[in-house]
C-alpha positions in Angstrom: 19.3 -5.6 34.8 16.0 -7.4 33.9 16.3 -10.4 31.6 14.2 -10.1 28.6 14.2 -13.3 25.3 14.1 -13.1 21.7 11.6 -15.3 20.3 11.4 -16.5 16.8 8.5 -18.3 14.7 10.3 -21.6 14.2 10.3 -21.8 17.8 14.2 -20.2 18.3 15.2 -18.5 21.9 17.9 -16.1 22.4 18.7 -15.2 25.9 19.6 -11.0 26.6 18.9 -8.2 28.8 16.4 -5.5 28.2 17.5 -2.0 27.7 15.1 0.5 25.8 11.0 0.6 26.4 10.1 -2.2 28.5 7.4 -3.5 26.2 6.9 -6.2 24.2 6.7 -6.2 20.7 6.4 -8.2 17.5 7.7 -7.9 13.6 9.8 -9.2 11.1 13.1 -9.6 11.9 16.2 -8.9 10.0 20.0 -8.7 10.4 22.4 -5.5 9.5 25.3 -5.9 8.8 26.6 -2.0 8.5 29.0 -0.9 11.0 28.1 2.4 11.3 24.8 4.9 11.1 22.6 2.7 13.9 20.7 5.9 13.8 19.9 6.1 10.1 18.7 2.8 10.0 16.8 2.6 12.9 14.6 5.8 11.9 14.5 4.5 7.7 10.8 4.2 7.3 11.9 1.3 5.1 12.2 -1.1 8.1 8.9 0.4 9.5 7.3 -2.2 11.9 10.4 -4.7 12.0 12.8 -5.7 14.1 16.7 -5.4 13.6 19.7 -6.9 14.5 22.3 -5.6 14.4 26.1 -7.6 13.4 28.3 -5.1 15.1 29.5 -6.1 18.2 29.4 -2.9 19.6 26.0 0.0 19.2 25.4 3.2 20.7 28.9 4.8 20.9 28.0 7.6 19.0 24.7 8.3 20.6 21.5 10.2 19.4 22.3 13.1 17.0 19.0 14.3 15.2 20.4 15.6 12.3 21.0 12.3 11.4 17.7 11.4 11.2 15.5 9.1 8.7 12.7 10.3 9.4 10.7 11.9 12.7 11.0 9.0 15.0 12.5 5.5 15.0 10.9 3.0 12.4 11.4 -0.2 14.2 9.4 -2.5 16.4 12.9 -3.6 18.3 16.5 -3.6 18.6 19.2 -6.5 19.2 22.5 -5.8 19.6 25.5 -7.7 21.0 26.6 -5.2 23.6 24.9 -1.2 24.3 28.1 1.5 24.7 27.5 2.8 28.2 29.2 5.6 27.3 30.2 8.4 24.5 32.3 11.1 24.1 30.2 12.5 20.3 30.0 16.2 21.4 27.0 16.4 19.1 24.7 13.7 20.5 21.7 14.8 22.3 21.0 11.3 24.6 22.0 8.2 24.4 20.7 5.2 22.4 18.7 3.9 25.1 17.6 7.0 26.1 16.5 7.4 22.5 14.4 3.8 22.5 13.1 4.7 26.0 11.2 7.6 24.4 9.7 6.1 21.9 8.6 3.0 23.6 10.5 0.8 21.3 12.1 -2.3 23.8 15.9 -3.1 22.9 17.7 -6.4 24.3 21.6 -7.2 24.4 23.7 -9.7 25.4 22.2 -12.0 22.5 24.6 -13.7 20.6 24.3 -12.1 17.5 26.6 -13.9 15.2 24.7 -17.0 16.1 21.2 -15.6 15.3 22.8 -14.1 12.1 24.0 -17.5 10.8 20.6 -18.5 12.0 18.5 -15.9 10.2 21.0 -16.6 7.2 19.6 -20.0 6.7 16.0 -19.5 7.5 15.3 -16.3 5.9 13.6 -13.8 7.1 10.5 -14.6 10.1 8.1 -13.1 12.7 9.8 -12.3 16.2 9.3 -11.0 19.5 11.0 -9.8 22.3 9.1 -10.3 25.6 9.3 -11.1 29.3 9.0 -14.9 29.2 9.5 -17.3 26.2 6.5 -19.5 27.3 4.2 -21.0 25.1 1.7 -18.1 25.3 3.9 -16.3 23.8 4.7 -18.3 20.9 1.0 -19.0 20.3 1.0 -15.1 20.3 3.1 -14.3 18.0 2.3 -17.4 15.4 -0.9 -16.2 15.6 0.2 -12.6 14.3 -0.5 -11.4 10.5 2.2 -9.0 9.4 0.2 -6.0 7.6 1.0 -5.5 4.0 0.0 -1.9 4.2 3.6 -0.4 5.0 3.9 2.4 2.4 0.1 3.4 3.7 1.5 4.2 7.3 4.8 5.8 6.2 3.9 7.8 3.0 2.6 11.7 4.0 -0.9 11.6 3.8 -0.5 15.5 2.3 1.4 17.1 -0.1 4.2 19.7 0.7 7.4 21.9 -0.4 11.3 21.2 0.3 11.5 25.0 -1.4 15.0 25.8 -3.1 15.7 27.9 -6.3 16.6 25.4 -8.6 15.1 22.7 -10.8 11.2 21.5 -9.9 11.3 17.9 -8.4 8.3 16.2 -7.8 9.6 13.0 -5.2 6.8 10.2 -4.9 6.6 9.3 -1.5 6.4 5.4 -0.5 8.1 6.1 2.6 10.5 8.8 1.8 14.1 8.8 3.9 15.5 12.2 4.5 19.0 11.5 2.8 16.7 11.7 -0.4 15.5 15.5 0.5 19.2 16.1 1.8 20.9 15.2 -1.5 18.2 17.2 -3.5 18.8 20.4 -1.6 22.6 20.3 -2.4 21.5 20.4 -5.9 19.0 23.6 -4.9 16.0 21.8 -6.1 12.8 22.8 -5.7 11.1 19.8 -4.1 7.1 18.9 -3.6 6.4 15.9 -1.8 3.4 14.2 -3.1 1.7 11.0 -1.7 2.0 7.4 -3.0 -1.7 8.3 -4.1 -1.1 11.2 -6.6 -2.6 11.3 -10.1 -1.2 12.2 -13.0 -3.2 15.7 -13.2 -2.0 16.5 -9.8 1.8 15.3 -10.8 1.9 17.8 -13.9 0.1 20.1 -12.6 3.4 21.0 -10.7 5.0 21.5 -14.0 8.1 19.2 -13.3 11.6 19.2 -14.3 12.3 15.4 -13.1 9.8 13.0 -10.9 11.7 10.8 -8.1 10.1 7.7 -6.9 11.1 7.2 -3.7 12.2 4.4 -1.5 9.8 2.7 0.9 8.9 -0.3 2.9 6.9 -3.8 2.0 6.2 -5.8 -1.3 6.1 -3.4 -4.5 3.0 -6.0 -5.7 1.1 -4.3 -3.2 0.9 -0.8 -4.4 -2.2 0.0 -6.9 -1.8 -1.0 -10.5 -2.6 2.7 -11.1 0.7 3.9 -9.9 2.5 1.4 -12.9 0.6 3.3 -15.3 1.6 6.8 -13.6 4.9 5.6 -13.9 4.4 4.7 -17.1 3.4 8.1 -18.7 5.2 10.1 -16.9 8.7 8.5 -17.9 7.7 10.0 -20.9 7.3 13.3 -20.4 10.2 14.2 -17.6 13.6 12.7 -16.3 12.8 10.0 -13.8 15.0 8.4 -11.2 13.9 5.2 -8.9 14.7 4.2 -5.5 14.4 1.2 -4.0 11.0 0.5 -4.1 10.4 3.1 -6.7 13.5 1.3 -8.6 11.0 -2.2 -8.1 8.2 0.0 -9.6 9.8 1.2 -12.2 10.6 -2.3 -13.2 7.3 -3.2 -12.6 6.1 -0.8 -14.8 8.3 -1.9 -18.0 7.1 -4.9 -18.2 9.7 -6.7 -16.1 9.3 -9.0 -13.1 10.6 -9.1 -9.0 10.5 -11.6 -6.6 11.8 -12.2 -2.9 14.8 -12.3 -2.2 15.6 -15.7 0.1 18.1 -14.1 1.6 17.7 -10.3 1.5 20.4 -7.2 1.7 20.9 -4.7 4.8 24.4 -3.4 4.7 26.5 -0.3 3.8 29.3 -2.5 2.5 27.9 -4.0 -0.7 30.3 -3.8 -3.7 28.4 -2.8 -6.9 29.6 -2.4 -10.5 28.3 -0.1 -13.2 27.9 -1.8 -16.2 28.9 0.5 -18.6 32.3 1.7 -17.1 33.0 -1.5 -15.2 33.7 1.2 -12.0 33.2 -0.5 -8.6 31.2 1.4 -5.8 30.6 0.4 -2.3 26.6 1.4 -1.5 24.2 1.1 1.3 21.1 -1.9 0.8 17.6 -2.5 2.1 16.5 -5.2 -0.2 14.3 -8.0 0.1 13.1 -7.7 -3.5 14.9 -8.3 -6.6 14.6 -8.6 -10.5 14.0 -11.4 -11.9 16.9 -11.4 -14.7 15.0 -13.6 -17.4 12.0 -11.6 -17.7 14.4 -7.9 -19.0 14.9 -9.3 -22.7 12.4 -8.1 -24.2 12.1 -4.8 -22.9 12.6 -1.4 -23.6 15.0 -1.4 -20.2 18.8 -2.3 -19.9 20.6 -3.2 -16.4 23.2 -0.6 -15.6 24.6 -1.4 -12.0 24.7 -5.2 -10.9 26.2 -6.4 -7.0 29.2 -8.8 -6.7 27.8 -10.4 -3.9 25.2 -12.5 -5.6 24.8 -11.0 -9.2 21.2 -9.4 -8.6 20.5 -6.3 -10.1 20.5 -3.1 -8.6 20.3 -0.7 -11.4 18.1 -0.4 -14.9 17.7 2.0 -17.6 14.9 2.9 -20.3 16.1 2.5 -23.8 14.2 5.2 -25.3 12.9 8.2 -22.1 15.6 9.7 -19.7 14.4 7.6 -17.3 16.3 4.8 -14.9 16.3 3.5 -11.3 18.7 2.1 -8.4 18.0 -0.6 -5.8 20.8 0.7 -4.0 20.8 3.9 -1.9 22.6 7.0 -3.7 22.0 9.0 -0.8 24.4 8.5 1.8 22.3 8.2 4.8 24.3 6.3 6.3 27.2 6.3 3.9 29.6 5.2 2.2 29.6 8.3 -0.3 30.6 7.2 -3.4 27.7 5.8 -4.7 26.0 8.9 -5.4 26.4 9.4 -9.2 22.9 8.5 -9.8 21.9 12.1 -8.4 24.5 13.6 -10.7 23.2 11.9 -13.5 19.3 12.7 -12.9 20.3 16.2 -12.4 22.3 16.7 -15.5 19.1 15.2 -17.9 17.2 17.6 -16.0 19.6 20.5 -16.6 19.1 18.9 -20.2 15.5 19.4 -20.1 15.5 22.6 -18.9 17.8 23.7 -21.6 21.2 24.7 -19.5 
């Protein structure tokens, strides 16, 4: 098997063998620590255009199965794993992980030492990498050389609108790169879903005559989207039920006058312990964070924090005072799991039930 190297900004080699897409590629890397739902991840248009490493020793055991997908097509520039399963007995998988990469010309590499370029990545943050045929100096003055875009939610938001149809409530979801496990958990409730584009007015929001708005999830930095979406935001937690995602959880923050910064060292896991404020209840719940609130700068508002994580203390949840309107950092949607972190969905729908007058 063909050698292939890792290659990191600060000037970093890891050693590995190439499986996937032969090609080289660059982006910013990151480390996962879930031990479970490779899949999910790999196709969450939240890591679109970076690379991921993955902590489990072991990846590709369960295969390829497309209804687990994120979205259409794998999101990321390249994979790092400790060891590829060669084999799988998953009746439901349709190929295999390389297989998978192979067709979508995104390059993989094993045999790195991952626990040494976590530990690594844990103390530099996050960085531009590479994985490529020769770690010479070409290729470091490549990739140095490389500006990240900042135009994420651009290339993963649908550039037109259209209908998840149920029979239920009328949910407009805000796409800023818009997972599946969203749509999944909406259809359980029977909601009738329009997608609109990170670009929708406000005319074109109510003209859909909504019974709750969802901002979704999304990659990038949530200082890059237009001001004009914070004052969307702003009305229309007003007039409907809101709920926030990830990025539309930073937005929503954004948007009530709070503040969000980097995170030095950001959150990719499944395993995150989370408590809700108001009942003290502890939840396990999937991240994809690099941004967080910036505590200080809540006082003051018309918002409240109602979920906060162990870990570190950030804040993963907040409410608004006086609208039915609130957000998660976290995902509620179980794509890849655990599963009990999905009270936010229950809640949403029950002050749209409200709303509707049931």
């Amino acid at each position: 098997m063909a050698k292939r190297y890792l290659i990191l900004e600060d000037g970093s080699v890891y050693e590995g063998v190439a499986f996937g897409a032969p090609a080289t590629t660059f982006g910013e890397i990151f480390f996962h620590t879930a031990m479970t739902g490779y899949q999910e991840i790999m196709t969450n248009p939240i890591y679109h255009n970076q690379i991921v490493v993955f902590t489990m020793p072991t990846i590709g055991a369960a295969g390829i199965n497309h209804r687990a997908d994120e979205a259409i097509g794998p999101m990321v520039k390249g994979v790092v794993v400790r060891e590829v399963a060669e084999v799988s007995t998953n009746r439901l998988q349709s190929m295999s992980l390389h297989e998978f990469l192979l067709r979508h010309n995104v390059p993989g590499i094993s045999q790195v030492d991952t626990r040494a370029l976590t530990r690594h990545l844990r103390e530099t943050g996050s960085q531009k990498a590479s994985i490529v045929d020769y770690p010479d100096d070409h290729a470091f003055d490549q990739l140095r050389a490389l500006v990240l875009t900042n135009q994420e939610v651009q290339q993963t938001s649908t550039p037109r609108a259209y209908v998840n149809p149920g029979r239920g409530a009328n949910i407009v979801v805000i796409d800023f790169g818009l997972k599946n496990g969203i749509l999944r958990m909406l259809n359980d409730y029977d909601a009738n879903v329009t997608v609109l584009p990170y670009t929708a007015t406000l005319e074109e929001v109510l003209n859909l005559d909504p019974d709750g708005i969802v901002l979704a999830s999304g990659p990038g930095n949530p200082h890059d989207i237009p001001d004009e979406m914070l004052t969307l935001i702003q009305t229309l937690q007003q007039k409907v039920p809101l709920l926030g995602i990830g990025l539309g959880h930073e937005l929503f923050a954004l948007a009530n006058g709070v503040q969000v910064e980097p995170m030095r060292i950001e959150h990719h896991g499944m395993n995150h312990p989370i408590r809700e404020q108001i009942t003290n209840q502890i939840m396990y719940a999937t991240q994809a964070q690099g941004y967080q609130i910036v505590k200080s700068t809540i006082k003051g508002t018309d918002v409240f924090v109602t979920h906060v994580d162990l870990t570190d203390g950030s804040i993963q949840g907040l409410r608004h005072r006086n609208y039915p309107a609130f957000s998660v950092q976290f995902f509620p949607d179980t794509a890849p799991g655990p599963v009990e972190a999905t009270q936010p969905f229950d809640d949403f729908m029950d002050m749209v039930t409200v709303r509707r007058g049931g």
